[in-house]
LUMLUMKE-370427 format. One line per 5 residues: for each residue x, y, z of N, C-alpha, C, O. Coordinates in nm, 3 decimals. Example, Ala and Ser with C-alpha at 12.3 -4.5 7.8 and 13.67 -1.06 7.14 Angstrom:
<nodes>
1.319:-0.569:0.780:1.230:-0.450:0.780:1.320:-0.330:0.780:1.424:-0.332:0.846 | 1.285:-0.225:0.708:1.367:-0.106:0.714:1.290:0.003:0.787:1.341:0.114:0.804
</nodes>
This chain:
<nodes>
0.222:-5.091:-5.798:0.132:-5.040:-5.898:0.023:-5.143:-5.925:0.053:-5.262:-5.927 | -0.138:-5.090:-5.951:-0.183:-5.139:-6.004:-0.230:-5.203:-6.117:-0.252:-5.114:-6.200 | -0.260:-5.329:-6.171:-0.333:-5.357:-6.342:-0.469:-5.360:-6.342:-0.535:-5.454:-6.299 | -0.524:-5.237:-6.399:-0.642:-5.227:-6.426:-0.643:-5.332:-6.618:-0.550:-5.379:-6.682 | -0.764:-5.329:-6.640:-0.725:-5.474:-6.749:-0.878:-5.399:-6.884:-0.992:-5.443:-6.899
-0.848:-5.345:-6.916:-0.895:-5.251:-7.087:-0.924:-5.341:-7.170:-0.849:-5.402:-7.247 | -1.088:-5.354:-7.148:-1.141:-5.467:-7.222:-1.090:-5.464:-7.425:-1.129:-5.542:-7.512 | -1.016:-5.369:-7.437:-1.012:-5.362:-7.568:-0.847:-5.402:-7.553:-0.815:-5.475:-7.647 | -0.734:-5.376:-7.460:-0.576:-5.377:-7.478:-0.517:-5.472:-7.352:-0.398:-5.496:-7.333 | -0.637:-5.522:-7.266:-0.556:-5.591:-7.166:-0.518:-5.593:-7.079:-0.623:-5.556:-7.027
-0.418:-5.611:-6.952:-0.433:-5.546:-6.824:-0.245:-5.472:-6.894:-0.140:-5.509:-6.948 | -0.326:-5.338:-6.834:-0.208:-5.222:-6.809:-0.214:-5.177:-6.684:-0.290:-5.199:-6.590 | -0.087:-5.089:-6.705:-0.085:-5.018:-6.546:-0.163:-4.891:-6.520:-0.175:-4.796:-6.598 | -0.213:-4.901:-6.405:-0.344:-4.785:-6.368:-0.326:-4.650:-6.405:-0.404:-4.558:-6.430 | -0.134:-4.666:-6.402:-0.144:-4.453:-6.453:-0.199:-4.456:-6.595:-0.191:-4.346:-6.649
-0.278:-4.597:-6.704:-0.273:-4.544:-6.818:-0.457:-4.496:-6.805:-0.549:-4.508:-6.885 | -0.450:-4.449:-6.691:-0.632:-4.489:-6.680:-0.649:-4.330:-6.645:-0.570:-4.250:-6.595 | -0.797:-4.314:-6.695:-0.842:-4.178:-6.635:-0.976:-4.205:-6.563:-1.058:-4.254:-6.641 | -1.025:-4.187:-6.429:-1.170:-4.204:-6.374:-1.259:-4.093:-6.447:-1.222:-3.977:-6.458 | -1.400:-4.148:-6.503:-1.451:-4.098:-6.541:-1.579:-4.032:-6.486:-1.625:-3.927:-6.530
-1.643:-4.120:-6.365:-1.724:-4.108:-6.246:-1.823:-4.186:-6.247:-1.813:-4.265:-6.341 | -1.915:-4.201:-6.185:-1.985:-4.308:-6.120:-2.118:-4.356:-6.283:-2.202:-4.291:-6.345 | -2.080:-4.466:-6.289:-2.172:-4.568:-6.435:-2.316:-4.509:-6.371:-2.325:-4.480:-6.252 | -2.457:-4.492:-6.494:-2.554:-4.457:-6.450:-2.608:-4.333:-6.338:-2.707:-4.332:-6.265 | -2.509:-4.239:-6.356:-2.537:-4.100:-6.335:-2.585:-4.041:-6.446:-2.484:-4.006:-6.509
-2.662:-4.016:-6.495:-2.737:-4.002:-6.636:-2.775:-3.824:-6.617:-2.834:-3.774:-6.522 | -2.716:-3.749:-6.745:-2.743:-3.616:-6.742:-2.910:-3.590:-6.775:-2.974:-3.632:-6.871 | -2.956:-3.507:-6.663:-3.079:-3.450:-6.713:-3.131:-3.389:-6.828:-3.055:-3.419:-6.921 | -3.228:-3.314:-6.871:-3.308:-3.327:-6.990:-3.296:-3.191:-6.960:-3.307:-3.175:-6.839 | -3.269:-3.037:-7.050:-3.271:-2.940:-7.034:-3.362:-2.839:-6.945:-3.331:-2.744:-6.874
-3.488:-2.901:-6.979:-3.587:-2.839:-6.916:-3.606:-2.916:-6.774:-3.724:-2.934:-6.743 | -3.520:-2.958:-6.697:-3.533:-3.032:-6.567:-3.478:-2.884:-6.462:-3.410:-2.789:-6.500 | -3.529:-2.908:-6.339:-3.570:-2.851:-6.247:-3.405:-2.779:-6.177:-3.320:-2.867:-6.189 | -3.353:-2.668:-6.121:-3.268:-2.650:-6.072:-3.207:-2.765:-6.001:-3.101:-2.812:-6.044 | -3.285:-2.830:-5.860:-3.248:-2.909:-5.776:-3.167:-3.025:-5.873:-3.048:-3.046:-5.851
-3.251:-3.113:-6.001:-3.275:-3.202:-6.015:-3.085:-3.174:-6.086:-2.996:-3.250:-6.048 | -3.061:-3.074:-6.171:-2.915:-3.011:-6.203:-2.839:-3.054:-6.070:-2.759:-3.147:-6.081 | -2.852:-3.015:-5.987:-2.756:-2.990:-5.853:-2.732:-3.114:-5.820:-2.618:-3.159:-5.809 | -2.840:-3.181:-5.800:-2.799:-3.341:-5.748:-2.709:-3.425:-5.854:-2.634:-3.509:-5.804 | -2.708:-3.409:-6.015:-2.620:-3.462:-6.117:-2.533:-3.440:-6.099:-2.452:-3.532:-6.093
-2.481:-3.280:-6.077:-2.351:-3.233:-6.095:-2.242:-3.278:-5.942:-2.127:-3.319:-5.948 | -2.324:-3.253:-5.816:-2.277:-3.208:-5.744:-2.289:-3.340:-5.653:-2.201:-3.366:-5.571 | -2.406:-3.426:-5.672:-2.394:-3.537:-5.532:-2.325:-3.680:-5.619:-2.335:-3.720:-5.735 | -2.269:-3.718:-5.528:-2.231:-3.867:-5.561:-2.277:-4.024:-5.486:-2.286:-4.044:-5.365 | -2.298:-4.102:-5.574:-2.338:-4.215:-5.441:-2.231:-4.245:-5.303:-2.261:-4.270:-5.186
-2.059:-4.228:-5.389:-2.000:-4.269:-5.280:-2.026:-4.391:-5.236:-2.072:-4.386:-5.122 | -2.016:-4.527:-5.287:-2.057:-4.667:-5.192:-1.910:-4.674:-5.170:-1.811:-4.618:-5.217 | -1.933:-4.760:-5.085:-1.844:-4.833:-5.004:-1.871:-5.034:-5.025:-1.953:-5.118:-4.988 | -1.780:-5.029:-5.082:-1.781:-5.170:-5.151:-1.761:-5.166:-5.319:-1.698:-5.082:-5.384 | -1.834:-5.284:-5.368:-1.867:-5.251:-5.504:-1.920:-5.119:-5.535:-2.000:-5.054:-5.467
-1.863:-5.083:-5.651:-1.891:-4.973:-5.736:-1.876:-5.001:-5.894:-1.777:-5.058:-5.939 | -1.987:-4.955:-5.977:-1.954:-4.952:-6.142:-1.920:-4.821:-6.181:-2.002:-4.736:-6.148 | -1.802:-4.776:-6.253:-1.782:-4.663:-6.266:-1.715:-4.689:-6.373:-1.667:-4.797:-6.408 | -1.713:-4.542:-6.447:-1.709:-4.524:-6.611:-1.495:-4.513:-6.593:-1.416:-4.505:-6.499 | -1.488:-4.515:-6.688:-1.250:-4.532:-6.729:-1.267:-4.498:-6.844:-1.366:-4.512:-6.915
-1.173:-4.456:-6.865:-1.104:-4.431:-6.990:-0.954:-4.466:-6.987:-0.871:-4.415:-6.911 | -0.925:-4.574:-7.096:-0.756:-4.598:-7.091:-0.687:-4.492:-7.189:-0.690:-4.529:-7.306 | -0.634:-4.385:-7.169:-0.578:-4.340:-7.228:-0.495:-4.346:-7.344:-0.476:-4.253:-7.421 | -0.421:-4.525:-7.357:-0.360:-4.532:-7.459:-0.420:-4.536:-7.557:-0.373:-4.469:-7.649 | -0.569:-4.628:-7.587:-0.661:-4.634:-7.710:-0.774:-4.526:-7.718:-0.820:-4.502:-7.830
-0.819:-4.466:-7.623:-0.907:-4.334:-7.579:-1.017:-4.440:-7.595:-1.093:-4.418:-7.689 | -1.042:-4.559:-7.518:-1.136:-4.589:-7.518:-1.228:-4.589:-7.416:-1.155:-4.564:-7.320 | -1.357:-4.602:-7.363:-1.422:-4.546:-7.288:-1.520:-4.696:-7.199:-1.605:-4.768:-7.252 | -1.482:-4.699:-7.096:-1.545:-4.905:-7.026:-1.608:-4.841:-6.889:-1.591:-4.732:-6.834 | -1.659:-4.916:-6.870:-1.708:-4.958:-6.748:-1.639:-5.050:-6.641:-1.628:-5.172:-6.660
-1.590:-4.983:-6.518:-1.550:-5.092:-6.458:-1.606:-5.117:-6.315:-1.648:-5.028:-6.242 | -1.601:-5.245:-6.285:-1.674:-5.242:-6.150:-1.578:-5.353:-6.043:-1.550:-5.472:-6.050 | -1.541:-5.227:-5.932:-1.442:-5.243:-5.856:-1.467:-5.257:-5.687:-1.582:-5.243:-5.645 | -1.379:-5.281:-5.611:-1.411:-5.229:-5.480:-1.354:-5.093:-5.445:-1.240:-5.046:-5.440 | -1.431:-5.065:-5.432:-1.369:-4.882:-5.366:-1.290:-4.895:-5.205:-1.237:-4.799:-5.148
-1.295:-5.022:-5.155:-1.236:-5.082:-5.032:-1.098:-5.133:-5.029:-1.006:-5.096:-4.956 | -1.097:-5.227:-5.121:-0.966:-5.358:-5.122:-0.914:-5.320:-5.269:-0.816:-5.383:-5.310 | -0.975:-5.212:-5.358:-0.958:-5.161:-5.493:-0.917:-5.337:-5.599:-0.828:-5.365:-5.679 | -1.009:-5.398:-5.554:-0.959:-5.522:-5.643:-1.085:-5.512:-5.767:-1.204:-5.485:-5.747 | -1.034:-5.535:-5.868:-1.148:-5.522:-5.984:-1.169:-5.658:-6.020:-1.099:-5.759:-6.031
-1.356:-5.610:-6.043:-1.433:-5.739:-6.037:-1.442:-5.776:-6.215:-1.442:-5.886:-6.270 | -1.448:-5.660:-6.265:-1.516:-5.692:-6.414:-1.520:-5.553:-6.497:-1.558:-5.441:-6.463 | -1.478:-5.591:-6.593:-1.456:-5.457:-6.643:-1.522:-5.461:-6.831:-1.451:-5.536:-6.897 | -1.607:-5.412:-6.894:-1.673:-5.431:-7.013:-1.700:-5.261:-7.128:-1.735:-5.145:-7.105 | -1.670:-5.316:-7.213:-1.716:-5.222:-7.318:-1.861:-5.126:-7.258:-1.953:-5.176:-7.193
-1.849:-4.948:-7.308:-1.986:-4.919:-7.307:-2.084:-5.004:-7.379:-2.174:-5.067:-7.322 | -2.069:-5.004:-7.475:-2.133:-5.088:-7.616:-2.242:-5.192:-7.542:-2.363:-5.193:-7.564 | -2.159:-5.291:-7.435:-2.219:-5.425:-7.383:-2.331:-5.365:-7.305:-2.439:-5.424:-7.294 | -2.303:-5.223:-7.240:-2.413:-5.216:-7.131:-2.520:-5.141:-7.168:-2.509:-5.035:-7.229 | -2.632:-5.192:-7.131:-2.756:-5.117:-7.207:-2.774:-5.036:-7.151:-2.751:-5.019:-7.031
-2.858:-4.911:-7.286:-2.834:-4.771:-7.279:-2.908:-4.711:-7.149:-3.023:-4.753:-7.160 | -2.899:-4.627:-7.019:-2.943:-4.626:-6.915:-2.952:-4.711:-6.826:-3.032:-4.698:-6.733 | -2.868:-4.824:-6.839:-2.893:-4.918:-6.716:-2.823:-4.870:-6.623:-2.723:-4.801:-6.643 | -2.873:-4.905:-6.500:-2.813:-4.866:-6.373:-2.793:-4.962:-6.270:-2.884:-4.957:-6.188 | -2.678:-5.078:-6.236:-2.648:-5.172:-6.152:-2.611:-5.100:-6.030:-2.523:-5.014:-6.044
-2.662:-5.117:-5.909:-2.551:-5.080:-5.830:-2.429:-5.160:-5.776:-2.343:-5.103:-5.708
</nodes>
């Protein structure tokens, strides 16, 4: 099993985790274009390597950012939404 590590409770074990999907996929603005819908909902970056992607630990329902390898699944860093500014996008 893995320890994913919940910047608010610490490192727990990964079943207490829910993936939330890829950090800086940002929902469009109502009046945005069919296509511009389709590509939010439906495409993903998919990297290979580092990735920042949104968690939720289930035990506190709290909501982080973590940034992992999607390869060797070893986690690099993991932080509060709060810390990351609003629309930023790291890849």
């Amino acid at each position: 099993m893995q320890l994913f590590t919940c910047p608010f409770c610490g490192p727990r074990a990964e079943t207490e985790f829910h993936f939330g999907g890829d950090a800086g996929n940002l929902r469009p603005g109502g009046d945005s274009e069919t296509n511009v819908w389709t590509d939010y909902l439906y495409f993903r970056s998919n990297l290979r390597g580092r990735a920042r992607e949104i968690w939720m630990h289930l035990a506190c329902r709290e909501v982080f950012v973590m940034e992992r390898d999607t390869v060797t699944h070893e986690v690099h860093a993991t932080e509060a939404l709060a810390e990351t500014a609003a629309g930023e996008h790291r890849p």
